[in-house]
RORO-736002 format. One record per residue (C-alpha): residue in three letters; chain; x, y, z. Coordinates in steps of 0.02 Angstrom, whole numbers. Layout:
<lomis>
(lomi 'ala' 'A' (X Y Z))
...
</lomis>
This chain:
<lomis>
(lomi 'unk' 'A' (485 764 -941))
(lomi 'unk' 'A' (617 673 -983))
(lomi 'unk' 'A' (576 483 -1089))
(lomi 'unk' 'A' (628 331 -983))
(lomi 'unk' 'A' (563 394 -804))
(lomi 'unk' 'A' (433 280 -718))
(lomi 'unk' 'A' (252 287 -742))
(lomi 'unk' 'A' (259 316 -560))
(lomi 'unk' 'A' (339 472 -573))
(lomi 'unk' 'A' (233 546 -721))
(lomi 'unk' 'A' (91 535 -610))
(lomi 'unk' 'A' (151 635 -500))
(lomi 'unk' 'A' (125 814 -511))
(lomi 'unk' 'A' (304 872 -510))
(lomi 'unk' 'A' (467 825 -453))
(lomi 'unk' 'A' (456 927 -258))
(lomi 'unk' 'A' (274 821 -243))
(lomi 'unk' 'A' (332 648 -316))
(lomi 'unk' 'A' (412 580 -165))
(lomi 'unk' 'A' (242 650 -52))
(lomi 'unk' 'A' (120 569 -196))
(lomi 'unk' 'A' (228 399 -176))
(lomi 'unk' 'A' (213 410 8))
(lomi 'unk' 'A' (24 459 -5))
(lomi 'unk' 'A' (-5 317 -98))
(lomi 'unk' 'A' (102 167 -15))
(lomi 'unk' 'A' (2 243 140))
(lomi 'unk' 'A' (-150 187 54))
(lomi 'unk' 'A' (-95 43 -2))
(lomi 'unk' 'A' (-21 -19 171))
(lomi 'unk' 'A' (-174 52 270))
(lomi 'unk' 'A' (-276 -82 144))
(lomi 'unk' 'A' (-179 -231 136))
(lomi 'unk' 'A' (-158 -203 353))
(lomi 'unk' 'A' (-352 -204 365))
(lomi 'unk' 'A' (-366 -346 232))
(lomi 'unk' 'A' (-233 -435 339))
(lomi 'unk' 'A' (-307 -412 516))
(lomi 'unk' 'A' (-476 -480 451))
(lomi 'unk' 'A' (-390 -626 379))
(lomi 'unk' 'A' (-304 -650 547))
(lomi 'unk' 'A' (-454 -638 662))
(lomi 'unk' 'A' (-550 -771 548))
(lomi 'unk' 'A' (-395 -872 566))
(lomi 'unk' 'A' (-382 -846 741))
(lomi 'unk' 'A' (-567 -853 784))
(lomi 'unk' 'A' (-552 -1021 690))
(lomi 'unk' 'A' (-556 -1182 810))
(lomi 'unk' 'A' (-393 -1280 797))
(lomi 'unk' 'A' (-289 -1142 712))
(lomi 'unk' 'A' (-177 -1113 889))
(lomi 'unk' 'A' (-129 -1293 922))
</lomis>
């Protein structure tokens, strides 16, 4: 392990899996914030006077 390289890339388990751990996890991430989002949107939506 070289010093300097991202905390990111420490955590991953070695350098083949660090690009599939970084996907694994902005999947995750996304999949979250897209469900967060949608349930923001319906309230917003559902909410009288929001489409005017």
């Amino acid at each position: 392990m070289r010093p300097g390289i991202t905390a990111a890339g420490t955590a991953a388990a070695g350098p083949g899996r660090s690009a599939i751990g970084a996907l694994n996890n902005a999947g995750r991430i996304f999949a979250e914030f897209d469900c967060r989002w949608i349930r923001v949107a319906n309230l917003g939506l559902r909410r009288p006077g929001f489409n005017t």
